[in-house]
ChimeraX commands (.cxc) that place a marker at each C-alpha (Angstrom):
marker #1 position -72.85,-55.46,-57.96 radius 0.5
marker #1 position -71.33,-52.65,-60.08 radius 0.5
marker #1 position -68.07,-53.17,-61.18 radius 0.5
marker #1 position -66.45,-49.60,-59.98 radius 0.5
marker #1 position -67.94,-50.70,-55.85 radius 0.5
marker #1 position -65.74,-53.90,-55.93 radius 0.5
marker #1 position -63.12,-52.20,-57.46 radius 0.5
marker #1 position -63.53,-49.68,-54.61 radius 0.5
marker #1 position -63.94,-52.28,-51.61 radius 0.5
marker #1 position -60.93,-54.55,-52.94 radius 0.5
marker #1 position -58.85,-50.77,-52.24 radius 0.5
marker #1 position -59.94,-49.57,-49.40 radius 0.5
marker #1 position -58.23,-52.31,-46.82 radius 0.5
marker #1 position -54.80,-50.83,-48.68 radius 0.5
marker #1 position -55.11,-47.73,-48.05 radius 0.5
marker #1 position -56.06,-48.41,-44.69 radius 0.5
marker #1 position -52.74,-50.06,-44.20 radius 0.5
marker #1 position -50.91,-47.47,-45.81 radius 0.5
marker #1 position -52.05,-44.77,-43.74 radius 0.5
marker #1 position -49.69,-43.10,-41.30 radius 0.5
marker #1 position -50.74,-44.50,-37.29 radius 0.5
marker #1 position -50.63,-41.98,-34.84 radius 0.5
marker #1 position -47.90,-42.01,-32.40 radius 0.5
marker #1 position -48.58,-38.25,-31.01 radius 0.5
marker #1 position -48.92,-38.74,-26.89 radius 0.5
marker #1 position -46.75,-39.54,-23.94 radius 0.5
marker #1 position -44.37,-42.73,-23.82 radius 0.5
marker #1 position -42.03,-44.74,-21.68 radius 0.5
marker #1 position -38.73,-45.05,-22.99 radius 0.5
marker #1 position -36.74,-47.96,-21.69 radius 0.5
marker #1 position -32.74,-48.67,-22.43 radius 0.5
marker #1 position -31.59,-51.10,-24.14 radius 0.5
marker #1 position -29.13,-52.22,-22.32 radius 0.5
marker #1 position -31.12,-52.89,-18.98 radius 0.5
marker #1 position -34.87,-53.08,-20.59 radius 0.5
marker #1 position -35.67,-50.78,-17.69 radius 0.5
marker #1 position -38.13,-48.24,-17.57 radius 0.5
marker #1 position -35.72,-44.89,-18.20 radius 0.5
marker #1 position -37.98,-42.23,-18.85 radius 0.5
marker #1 position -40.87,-40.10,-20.81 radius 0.5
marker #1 position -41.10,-38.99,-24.45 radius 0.5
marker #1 position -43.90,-36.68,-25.38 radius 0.5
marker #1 position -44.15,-37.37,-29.19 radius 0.5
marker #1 position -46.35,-34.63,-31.30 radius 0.5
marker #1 position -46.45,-34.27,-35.23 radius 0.5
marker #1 position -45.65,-30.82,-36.31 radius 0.5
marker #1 position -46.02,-30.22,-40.17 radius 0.5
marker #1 position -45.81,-33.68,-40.86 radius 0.5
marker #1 position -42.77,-34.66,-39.16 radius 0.5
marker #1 position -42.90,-36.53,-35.62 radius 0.5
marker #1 position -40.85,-34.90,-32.48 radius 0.5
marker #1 position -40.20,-36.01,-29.42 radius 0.5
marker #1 position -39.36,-33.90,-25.81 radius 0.5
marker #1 position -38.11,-35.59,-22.71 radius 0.5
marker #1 position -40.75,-35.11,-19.86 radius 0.5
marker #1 position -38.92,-36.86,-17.33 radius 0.5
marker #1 position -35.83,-38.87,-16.66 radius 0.5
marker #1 position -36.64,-41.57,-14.01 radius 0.5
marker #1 position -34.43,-42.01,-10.77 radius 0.5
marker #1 position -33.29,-44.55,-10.30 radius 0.5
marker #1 position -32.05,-45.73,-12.82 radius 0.5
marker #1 position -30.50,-41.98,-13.77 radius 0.5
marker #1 position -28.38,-40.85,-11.18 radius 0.5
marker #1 position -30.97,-37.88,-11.15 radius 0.5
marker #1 position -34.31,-36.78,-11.99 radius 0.5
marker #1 position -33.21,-33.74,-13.42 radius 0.5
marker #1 position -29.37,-34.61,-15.66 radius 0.5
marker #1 position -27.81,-32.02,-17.75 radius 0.5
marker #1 position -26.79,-33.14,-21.05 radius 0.5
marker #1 position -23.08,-32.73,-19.97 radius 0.5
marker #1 position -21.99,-34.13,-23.61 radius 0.5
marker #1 position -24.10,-32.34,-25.75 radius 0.5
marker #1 position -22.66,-30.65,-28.38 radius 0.5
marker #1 position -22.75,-26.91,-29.19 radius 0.5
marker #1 position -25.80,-24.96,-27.07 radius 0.5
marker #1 position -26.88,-27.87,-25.77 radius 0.5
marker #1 position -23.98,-28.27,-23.42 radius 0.5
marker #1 position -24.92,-28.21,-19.60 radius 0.5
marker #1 position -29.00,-27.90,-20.68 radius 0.5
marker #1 position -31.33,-29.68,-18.69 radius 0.5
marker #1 position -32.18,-32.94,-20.36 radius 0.5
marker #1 position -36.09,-32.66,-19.14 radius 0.5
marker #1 position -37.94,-30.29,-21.43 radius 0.5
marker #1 position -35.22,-30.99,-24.53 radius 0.5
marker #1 position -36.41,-31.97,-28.32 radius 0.5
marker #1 position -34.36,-35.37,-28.73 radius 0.5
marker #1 position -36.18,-36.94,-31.27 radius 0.5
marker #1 position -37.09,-34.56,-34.89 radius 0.5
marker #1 position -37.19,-34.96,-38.78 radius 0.5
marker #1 position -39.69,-38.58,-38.83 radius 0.5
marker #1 position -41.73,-38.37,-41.44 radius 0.5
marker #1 position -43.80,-41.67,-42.63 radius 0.5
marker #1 position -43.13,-43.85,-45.52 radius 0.5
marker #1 position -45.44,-46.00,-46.17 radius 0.5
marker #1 position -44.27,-48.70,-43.76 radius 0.5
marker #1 position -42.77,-46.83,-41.12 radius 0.5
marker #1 position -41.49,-43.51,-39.70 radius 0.5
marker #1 position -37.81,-42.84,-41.12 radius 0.5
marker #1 position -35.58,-39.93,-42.04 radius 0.5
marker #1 position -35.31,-38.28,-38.90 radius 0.5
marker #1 position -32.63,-37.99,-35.94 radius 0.5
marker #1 position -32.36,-38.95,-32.28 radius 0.5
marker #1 position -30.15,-37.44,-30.12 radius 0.5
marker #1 position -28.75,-39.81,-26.97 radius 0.5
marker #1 position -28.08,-37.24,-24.16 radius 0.5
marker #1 position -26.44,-39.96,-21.99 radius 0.5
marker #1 position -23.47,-39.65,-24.95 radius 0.5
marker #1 position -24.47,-36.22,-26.50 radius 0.5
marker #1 position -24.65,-37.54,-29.73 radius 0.5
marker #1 position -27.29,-38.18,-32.51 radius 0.5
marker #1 position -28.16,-40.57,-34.52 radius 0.5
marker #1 position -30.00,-41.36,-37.49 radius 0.5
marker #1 position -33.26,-43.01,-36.79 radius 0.5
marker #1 position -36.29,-44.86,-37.60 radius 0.5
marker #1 position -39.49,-45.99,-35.85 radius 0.5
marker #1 position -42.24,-48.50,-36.29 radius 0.5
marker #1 position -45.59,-49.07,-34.23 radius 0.5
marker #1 position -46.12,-52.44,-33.05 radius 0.5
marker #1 position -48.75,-54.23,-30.54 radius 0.5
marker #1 position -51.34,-52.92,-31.88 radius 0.5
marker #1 position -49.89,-48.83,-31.20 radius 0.5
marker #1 position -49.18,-49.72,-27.80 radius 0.5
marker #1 position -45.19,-49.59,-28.74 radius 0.5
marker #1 position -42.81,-49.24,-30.87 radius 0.5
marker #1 position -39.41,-49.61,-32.23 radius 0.5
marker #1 position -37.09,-46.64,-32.69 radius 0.5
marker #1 position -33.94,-47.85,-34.10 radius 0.5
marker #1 position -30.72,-45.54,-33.59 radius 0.5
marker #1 position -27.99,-46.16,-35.87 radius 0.5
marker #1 position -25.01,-44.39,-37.85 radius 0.5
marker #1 position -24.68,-45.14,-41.43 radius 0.5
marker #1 position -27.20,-47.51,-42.15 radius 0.5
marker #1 position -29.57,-49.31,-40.29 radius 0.5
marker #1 position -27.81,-52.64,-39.70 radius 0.5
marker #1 position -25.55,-50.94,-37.48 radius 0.5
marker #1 position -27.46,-49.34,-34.50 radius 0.5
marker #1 position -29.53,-50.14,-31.53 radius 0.5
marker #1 position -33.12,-50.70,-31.16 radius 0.5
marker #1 position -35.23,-49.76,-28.14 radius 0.5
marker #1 position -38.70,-50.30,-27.33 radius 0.5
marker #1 position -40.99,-47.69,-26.24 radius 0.5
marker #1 position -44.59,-47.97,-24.43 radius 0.5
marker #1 position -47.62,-46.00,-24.91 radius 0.5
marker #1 position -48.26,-43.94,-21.48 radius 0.5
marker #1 position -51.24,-42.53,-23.26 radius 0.5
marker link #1:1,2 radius 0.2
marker link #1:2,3 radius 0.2
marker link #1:3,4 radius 0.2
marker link #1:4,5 radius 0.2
marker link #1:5,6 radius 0.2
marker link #1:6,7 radius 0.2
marker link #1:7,8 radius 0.2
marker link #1:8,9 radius 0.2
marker link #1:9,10 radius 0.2
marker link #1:10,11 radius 0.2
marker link #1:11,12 radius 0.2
marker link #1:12,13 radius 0.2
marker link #1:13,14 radius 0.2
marker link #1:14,15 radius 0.2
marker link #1:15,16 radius 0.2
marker link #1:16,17 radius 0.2
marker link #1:17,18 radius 0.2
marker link #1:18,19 radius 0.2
marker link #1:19,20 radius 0.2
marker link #1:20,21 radius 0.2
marker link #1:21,22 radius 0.2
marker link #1:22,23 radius 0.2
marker link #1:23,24 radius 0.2
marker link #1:24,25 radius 0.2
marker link #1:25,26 radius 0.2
marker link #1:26,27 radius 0.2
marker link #1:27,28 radius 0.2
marker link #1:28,29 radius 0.2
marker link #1:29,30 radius 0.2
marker link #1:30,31 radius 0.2
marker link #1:31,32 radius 0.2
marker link #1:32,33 radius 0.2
marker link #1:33,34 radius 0.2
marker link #1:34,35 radius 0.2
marker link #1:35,36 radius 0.2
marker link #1:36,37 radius 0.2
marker link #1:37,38 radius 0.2
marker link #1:38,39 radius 0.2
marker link #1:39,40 radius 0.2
marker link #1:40,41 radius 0.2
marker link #1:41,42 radius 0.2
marker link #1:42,43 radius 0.2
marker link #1:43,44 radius 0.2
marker link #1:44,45 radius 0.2
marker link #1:45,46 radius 0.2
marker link #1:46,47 radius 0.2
marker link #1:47,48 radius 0.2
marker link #1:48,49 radius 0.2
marker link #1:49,50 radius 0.2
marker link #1:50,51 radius 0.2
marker link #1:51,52 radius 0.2
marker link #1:52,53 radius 0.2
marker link #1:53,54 radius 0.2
marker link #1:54,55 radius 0.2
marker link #1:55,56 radius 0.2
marker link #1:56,57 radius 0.2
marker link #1:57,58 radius 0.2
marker link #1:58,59 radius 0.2
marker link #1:59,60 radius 0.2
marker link #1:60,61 radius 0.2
marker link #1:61,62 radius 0.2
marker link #1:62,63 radius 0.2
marker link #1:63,64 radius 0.2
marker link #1:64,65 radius 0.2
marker link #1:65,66 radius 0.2
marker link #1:66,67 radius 0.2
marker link #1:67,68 radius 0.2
marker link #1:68,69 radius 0.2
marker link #1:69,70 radius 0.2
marker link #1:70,71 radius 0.2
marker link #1:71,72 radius 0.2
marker link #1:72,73 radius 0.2
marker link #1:73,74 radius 0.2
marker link #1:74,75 radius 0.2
marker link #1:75,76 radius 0.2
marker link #1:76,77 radius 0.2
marker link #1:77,78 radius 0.2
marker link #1:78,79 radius 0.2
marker link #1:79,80 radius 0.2
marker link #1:80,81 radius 0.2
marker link #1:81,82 radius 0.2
marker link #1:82,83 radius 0.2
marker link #1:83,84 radius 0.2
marker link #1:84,85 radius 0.2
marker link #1:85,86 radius 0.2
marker link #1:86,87 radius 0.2
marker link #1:87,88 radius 0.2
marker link #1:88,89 radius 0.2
marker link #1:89,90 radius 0.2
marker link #1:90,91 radius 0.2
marker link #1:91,92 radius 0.2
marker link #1:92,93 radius 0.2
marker link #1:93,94 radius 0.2
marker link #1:94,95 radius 0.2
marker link #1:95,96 radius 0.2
marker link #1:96,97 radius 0.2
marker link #1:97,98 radius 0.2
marker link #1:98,99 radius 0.2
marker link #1:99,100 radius 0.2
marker link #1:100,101 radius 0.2
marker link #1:101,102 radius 0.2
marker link #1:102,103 radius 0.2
marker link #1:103,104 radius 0.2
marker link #1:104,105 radius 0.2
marker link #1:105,106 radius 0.2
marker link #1:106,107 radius 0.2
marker link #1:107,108 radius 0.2
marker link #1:108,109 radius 0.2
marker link #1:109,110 radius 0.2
marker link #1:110,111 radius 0.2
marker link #1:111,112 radius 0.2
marker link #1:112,113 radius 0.2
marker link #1:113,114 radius 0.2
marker link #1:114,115 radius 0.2
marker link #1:115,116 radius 0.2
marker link #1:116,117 radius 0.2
marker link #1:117,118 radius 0.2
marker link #1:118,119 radius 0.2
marker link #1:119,120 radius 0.2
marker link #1:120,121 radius 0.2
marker link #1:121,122 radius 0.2
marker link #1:122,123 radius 0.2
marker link #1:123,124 radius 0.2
marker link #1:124,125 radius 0.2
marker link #1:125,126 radius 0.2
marker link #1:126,127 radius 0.2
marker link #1:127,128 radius 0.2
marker link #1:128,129 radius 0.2
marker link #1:129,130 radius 0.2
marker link #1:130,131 radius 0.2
marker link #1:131,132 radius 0.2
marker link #1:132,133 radius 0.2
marker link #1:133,134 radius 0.2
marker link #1:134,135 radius 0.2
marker link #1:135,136 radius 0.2
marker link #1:136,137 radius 0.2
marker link #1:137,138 radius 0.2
marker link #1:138,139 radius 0.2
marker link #1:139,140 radius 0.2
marker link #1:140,141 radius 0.2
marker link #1:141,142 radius 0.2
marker link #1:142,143 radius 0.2
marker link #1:143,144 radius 0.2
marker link #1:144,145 radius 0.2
view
C-alpha cells in the first residue's frame, strides 16, 4: 500500500470528528428547573455563527402562549417573546459551539453561552452562565426536526 494512502486513511476519521455537526432545524427547549417541555427554538447558521428564534412558548407551563418579554432590556421591552432572536454569536471550536450569547426572556437578561450536540444530534447542551462556565445553568434541548 503506498505510504501517502495510509497516511491519508489514518486522517480522515479526525477530521471527521473535528468537523462542525449541524444543529440548524427546530428544537424543544425544556427548563431546567422543571425538565418540562417549555418551548421551540428554530436554530439556523448565518455566516458561520448559529442563531436561535423562539417559535413558540408552550402553555402550560407559561402562563401564555404568546408572553412579552416584560424584563427585557432596551427595545426589547414589552416585545413578543415568539418570533425573538434569543440565542446569537456560536461559532464552533473544534469541540463544541462557544462564544456566543443567550438571552433568558423569563429574566430579560443574557448570558454567555455554549452548546454541545449529544445523542447522536438528537440534543444538546446549551450552558448559560456569567463569567465563566462553572457558574451557570445547563439545559437540554431536543431535536423536533
Amino acid at each position: 500500500m503506498n505510504a501517502a494512502l495510509v497516511v491519508f486513511l489514518m486522517l480522515l476519521p479526525g477530521t471527521a470528528w473535528s468537523q462542525a455537526p449541524s444543529l440548524a432545524g427546530l428544537w424543544t427547549t425544556s427548563s431546567d428547573r422543571s425538565g418540562k417541555a417549555d418551548g421551540l427554538v428554530r436554530i439556523v447558521e448565518e455566516n458561520g455563527e448559529l442563531q436561535g428564534i423562539v417559535e413558540a412558548v408552550f402553555s402550560p407551563p407559561a402562563p401564555s402562549a404568546h408572553p412579552l418579554c416584560e424584563e427585557c432590556p432596551g427595545d426589547l421591552r414589552n416585545q413578543p417573546v415568539v418570533g425573538m432572536k434569543i440565542l446569537r454569536g456560536l461559532r464552533w471550536d473544534g469541540e463544541q459551539y462557544s462564544g456566543g450569547e443567550i438571552l433568558d426572556p423569563d429574566e430579560g437578561r443574557f448570558y454567555r453561552c455554549s452548546m454541545r450536540v449529544t445523542d447522536g444530534g438528537r440534543k444538546l447542551e446549551l450552558r448559560g452562565y456569567i463569567g465563566i462556565p462553572l457558574f451557570g445553568r445547563t439545559q437540554t434541548w431536543t431535536r423536533r426536526e
